[in-house]
C-alpha positions in Angstrom: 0.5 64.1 -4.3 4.4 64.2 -5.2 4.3 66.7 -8.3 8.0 66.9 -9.1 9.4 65.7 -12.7 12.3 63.6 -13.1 13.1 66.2 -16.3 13.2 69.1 -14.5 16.0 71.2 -12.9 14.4 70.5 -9.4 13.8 66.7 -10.3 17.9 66.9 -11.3 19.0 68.8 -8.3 16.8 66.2 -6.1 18.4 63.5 -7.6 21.9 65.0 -6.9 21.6 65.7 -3.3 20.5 62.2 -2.1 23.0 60.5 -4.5 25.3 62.5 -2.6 24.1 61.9 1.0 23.7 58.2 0.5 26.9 57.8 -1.1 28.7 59.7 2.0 27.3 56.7 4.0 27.3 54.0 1.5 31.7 55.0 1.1 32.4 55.1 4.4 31.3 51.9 5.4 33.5 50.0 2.2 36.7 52.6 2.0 37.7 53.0 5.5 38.6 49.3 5.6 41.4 50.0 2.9 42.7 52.8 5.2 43.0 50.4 8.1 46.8 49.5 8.2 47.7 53.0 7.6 45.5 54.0 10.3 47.1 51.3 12.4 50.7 52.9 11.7 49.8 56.1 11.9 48.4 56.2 15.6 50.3 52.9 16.8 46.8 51.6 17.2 46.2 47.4 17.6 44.1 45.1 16.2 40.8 46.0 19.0 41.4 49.6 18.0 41.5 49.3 14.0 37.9 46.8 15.1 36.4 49.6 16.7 37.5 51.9 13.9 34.9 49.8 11.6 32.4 48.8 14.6 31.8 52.2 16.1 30.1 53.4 13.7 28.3 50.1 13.2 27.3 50.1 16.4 25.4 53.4 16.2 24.3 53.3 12.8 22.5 49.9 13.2 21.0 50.8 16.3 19.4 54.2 15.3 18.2 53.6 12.3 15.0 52.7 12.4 14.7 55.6 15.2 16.4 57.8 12.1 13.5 56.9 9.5 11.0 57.7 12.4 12.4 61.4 13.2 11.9 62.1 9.5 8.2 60.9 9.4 7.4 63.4 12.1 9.1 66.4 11.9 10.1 66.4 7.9 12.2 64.1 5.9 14.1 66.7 4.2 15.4 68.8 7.7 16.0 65.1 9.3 18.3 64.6 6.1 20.1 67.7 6.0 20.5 67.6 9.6 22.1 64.2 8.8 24.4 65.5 6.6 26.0 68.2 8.5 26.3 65.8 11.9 28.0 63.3 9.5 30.1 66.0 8.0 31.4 67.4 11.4 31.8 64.0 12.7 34.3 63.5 9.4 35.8 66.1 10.0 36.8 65.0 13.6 38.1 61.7 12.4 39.7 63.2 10.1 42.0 65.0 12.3 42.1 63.0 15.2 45.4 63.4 17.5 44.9 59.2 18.6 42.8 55.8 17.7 40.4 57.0 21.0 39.5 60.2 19.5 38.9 58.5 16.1 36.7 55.9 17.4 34.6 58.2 19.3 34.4 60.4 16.5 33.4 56.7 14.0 30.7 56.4 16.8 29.2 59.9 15.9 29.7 59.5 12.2 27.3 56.7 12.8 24.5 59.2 14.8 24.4 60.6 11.3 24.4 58.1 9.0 20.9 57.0 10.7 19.7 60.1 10.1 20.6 60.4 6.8 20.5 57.0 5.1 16.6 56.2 5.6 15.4 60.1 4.6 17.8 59.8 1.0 15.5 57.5 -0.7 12.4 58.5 1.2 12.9 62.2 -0.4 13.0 60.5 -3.8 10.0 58.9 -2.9 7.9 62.1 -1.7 9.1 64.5 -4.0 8.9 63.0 -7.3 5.4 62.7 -9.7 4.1 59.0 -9.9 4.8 58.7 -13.4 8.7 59.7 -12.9 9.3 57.4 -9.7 10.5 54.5 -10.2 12.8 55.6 -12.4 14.3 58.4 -10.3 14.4 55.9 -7.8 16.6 53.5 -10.5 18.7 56.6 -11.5 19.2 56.7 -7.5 20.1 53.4 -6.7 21.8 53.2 -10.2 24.6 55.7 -9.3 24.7 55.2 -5.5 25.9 51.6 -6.8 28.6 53.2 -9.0 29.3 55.1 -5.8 30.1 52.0 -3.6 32.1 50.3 -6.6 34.5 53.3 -6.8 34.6 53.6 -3.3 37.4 51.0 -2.5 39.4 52.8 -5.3 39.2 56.5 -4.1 39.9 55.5 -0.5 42.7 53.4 -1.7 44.3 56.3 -4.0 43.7 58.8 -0.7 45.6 56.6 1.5 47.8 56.1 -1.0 48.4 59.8 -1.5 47.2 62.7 0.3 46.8 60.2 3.1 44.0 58.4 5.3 43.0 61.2 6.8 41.3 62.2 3.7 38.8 59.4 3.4 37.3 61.3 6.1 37.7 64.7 5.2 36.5 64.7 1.6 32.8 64.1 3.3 32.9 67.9 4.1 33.3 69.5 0.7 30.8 66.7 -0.3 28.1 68.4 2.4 28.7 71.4 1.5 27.2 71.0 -1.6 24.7 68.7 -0.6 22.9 70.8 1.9 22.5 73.6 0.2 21.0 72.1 -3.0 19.1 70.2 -0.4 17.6 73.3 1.1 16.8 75.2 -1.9 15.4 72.4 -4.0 13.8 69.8 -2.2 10.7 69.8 -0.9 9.8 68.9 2.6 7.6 65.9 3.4 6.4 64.3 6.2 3.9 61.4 7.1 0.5 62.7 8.4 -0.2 59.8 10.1 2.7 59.7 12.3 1.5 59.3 15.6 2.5 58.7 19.1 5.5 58.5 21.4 9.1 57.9 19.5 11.0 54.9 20.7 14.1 56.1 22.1 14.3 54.2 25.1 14.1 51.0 22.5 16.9 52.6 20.1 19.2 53.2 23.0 19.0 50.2 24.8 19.6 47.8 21.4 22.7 50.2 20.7 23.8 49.7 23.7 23.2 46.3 23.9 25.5 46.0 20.4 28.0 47.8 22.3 28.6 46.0 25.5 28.3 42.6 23.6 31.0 43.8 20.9 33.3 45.1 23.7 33.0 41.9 25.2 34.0 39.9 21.9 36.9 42.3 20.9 38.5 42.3 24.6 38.2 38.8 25.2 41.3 37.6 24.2 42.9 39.1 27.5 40.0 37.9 29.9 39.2 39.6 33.4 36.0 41.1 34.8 35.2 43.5 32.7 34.9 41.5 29.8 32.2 39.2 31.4 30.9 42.2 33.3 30.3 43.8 29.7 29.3 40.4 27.8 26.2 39.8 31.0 25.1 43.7 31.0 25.1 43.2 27.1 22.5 40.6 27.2 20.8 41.9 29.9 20.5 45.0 27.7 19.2 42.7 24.5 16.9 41.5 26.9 15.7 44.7 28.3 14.6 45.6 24.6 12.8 42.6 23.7 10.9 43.7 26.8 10.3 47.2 26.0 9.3 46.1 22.3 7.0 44.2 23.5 5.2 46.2 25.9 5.0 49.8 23.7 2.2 51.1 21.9 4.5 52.1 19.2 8.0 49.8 19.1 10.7 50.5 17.0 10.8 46.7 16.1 7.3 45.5 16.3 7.7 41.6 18.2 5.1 40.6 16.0 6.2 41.3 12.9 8.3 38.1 13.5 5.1 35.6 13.8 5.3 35.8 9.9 8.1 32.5 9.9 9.2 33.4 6.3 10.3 37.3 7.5 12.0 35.2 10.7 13.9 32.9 8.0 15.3 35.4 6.0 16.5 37.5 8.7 18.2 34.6 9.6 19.7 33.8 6.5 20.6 37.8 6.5 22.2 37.5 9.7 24.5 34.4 8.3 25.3 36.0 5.1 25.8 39.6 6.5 28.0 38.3 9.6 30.1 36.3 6.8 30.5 39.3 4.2 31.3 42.4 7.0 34.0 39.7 8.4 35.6 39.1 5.1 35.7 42.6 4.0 37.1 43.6 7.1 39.9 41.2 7.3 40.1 40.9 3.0 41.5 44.7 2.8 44.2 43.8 5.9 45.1 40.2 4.2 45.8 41.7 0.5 48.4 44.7 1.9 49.8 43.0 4.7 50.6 39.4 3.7 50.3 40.0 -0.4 51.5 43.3 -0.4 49.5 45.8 -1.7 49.4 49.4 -1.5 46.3 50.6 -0.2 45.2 51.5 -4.0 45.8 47.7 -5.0 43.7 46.2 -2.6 41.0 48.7 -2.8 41.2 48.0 -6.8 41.7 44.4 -6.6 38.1 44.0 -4.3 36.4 45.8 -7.0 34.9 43.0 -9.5 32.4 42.2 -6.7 31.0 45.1 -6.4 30.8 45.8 -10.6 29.0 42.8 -10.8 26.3 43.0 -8.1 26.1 46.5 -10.1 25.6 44.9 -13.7 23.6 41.9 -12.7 21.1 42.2 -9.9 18.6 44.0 -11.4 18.4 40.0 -14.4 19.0 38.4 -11.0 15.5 40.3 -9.5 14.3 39.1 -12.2 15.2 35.4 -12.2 14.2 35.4 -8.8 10.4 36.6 -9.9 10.2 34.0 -12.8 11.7 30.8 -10.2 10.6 31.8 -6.5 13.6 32.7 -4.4 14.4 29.5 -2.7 17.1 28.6 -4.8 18.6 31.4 -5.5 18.8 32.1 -1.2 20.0 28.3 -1.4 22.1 28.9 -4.3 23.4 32.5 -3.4 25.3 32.0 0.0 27.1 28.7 -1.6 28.8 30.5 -3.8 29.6 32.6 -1.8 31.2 30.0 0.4 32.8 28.9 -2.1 34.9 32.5 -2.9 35.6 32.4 0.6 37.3 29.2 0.5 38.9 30.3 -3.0 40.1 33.1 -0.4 42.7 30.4 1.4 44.5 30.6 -2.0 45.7 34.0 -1.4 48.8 34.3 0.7 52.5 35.3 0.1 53.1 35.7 -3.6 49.7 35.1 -4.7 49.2 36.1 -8.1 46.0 38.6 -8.4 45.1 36.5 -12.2 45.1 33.0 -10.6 43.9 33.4 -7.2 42.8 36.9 -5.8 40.6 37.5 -9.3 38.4 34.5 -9.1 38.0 33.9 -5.4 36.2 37.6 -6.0 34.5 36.9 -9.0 32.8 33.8 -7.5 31.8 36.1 -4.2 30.1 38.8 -6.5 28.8 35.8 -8.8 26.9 34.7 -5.4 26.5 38.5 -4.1 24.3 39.1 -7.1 22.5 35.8 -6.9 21.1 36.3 -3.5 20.9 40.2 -2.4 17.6 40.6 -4.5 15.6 37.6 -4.0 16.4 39.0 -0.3 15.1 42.1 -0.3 12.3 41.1 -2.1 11.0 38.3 0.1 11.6 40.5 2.8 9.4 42.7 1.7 6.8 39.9 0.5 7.2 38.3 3.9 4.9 40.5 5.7 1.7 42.7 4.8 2.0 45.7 2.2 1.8 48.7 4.7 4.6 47.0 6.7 6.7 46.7 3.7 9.0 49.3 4.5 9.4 48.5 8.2 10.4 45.1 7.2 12.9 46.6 5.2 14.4 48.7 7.9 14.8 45.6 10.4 16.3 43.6 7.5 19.0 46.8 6.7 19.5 46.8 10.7 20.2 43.1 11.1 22.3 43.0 8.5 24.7 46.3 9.9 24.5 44.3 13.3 25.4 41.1 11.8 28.8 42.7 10.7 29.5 44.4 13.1 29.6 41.4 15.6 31.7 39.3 12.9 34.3 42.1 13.0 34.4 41.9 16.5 34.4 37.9 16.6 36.4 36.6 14.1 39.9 37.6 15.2 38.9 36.5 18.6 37.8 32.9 16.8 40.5 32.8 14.2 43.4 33.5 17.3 44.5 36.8 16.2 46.7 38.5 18.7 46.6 42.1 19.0 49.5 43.1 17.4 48.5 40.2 14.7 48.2 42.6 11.4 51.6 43.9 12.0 53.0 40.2 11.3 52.4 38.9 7.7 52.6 35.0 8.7 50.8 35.0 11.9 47.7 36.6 10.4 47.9 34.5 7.1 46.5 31.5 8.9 44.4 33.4 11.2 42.7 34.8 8.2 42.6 30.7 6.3 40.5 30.0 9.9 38.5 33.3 9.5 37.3 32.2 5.6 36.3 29.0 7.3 34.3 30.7 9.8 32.9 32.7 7.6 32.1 29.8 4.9 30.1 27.7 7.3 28.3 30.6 8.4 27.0 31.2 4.7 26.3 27.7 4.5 23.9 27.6 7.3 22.2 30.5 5.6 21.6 28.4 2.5 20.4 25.3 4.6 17.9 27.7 6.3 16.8 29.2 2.5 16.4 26.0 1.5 14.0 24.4 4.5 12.2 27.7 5.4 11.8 30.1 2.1 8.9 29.7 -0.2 7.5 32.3 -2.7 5.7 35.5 -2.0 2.3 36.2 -2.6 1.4 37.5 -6.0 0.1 40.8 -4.5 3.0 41.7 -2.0 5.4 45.1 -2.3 8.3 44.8 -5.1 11.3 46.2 -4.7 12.1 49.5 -5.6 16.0 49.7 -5.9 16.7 47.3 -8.9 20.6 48.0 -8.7 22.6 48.0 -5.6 26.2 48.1 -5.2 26.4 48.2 -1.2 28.3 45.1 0.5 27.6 46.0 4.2 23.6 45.9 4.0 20.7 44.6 1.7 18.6 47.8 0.1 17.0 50.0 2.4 13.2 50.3 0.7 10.9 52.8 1.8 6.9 52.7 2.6 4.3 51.5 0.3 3.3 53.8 -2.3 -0.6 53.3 -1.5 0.1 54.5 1.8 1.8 57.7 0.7 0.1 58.8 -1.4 -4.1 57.2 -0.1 
């Protein structure tokens, strides 16, 4: 049994190493989307490169993660998560001085190796290390600060691009592991799960990467046709079907096919995949609308985008709550309509908007619905399917929702009729980003009509959620496993 107190210097200096991991992942999927136009300057890149800037590292990330949480299991959570740390550092460190937008994208696409190392085994740590008594709230003092992490993020990337320059958002990461895996080393105990058995599933994680990959190539390079683009979009699906078929025929899947007979856990993947799609398309094209139509420096429109995230930070842990006292099918119904509905507010925001009248509660209405819905999520997620499944259910949910973005940032320009060179011409991508919010508005409307016909409350007796506060925009909570079955 975990023995570790929250008080102590070792329960301080394990609190300060996974705030630190997870934030290096939680900062660099929000702040490198303020960076983007610079970026785009910089290295002469287009519109497809500045989306493969974001989606690389999507790509990656969402299709090793569950493989991540597994490689901790067996051979040691804390060695998986400071192994995490230093690839993600290195890989920073790459972008950060990257000679072109090829180099930089390859070097996204290994930041993202790490972040799946390192994002699952961050709160899993918390969970081994510390005594019963002290866990839940070193895991609120966790989730707590990593929220405060996300909500300053925009800020901090926006000043770096601002000053030093962009290269920075990548190359703070280093210091920022440097300190982390040491501490990390010296003070954290290693943990593992016993009953970890069998063979991993590799040939599963790489074939749904790929699969991400060939199908977001497809969407980005569409616009300009040819073979290649269908040849990529076919071996794409073929590759998505290729892993429902290897899922289904393991002993041990990554994604277990029938953890989906439960039709509530089906539903709200659903509604996560229509909520995640509209949010990673908005932030992606939000950050590029604000400083190249409005205006901005990079530290105005990391600033301005901040209210969201400060109130999923102040209110979702009353929201959790709400949602425990009503059931969550109306604040899943509820949630994504006003969410919609800050989208829409969005179309307000063009040449000479004022950031008072229409940037300010266009975002206020977003986070309104941001805080409404992201913990009645996680929580039926986790309700949705049997107790010892609980944090499995978790990780799909986290995945689809990374994969979900990442395939909005490659369709939506392609949908909304952005040329390539789009971002470099202010009224050309002001009414491709009006058609974008309406994409993205009817997408979060579907999700509510799903919430609304499909969810129903939890049983009394299923897994609660563990991280009350969230700040994170790209993905719902990551939970971990069960307690019982940690610690039985």
């Amino acid at each position: 049994m975990p023995d570790v107190r929250l008080a102590s210097p070792q329960g301080k200096w394990i609190l300060l190493t996974t705030v630190l991991g997870s934030s290096m992942a939680m900062l660099d999927s929000t702040v490198v989307n303020v960076a983007l136009p610079r970026i785009g300057r910089d290295l002469d890149a287009n519109l497809s490169a500045l989306q493969w800037t974001v989606n690389a590292y999507m790509v990656t990330l969402a299709g090793l993660i569950l493989l991540g949480g597994a490689l901790g299991d067996r051979f040691g959570r804390r060695k998986v998560f400071v192994i995490g740390v230093v690839w993600f550092a290195v890989a920073s460190l790459l972008c950060g001085i990257a000679p072109n937008a090829g180099v930089l994208i390859a070097a996204r696409a290994l930041q993202g190796v790490g972040g799946a190392l390192l994002t699952p085994g961050s709160l899993a740590l918390i969970q081994a290390s510390f005594h019963p008594d002290d866990r839940g709230r070193a895991v609120g003092l966790w989730s707590g600060f990593g929220g405060i992490g996300a909500a300053v993020g925009p800020f901090v990337g926006g000043w770096l691009v601002d000053g030093p320059g962009w290269r920075w958002v990548f190359l703070l990461n280093v210091p920022v592991a440097l300190v982390c895996v040491p501490v990390a080393l010296r003070h954290v105990p290693e943990s593992g799960d016993q009953q970890a058995h069998g063979r991993f599933d590799v040939l599963g994680a790489v074939l749904g990467a790929l699969a991400l990959a060939l199908v977001t190539y497809a969407l980005i390079e569409a616009g300009g046709g040819g073979a290649v683009v269908a040849v990529s979009a076919v071996a794409g699906l073929a590759a998505g079907v290729a892993f429902v078929l290897v899922e289904r025929r393991r002993p041990d899947p990554m994604m277990p096919p029938d953890i989906f007979a439960s039709r509530q856990f089906t539903a709200v993947n659903l509604i996560t995949l229509c909520v995640y799609a509209a949010l990673g398309g908005f932030f992606f094209l939000a950050a590029l609308q604000l400083q190249v139509v409005v205006g901005y420096s990079a530290l105005a429109a990391g600033t301005a985008l901040l209210p969201t995230t400060v109130l999923m930070l102040l209110l979702s842990a009353r929201s959790g709550e709400l949602a425990d006292r009503i059931g969550p099918r109306i604040p899943l119904t509820v949630g994504p309509l006003l969410c919609a509905a800050g989208m829409l507010l969005m179309l307000r925001v063009g040449p000479g908007a004022s950031y008072a009248a229409d940037v300010l509660p266009a975002l206020v209405v977003l986070g309104l619905g941001l805080v409404t819905l992201v913990a009645p999520l996680t929580a039926t997620v986790l309700g949705s399917v049997s107790v010892v499944r609980a944090g499995l259910a978790s990780g799909i949910n986290n995945a689809a929702a990374r994969a979900a973005g990442l395939l909005a940032v490659a369709a939506l320009p392609l949908l909304a009729g952005m040329g390539e060179e789009a971002y470099r011409e202010p009224a050309a991508f002001d009414t491709a980003f009006d058609k974008a919010m309406g994409w993205c508005a009817g997408a979060l409307v579907v999700g509510a009509v799903i919430a609304f016909a499909a969810v129903r409350r939890p049983p009394p007796d299923c897994k609660r959620p563990e991280c009350l506060r969230h700040g994170g925009v790209t993905a719902p909570p990551l939970e971990g496993e069960p307690v019982r079955k940690r610690l039985g």
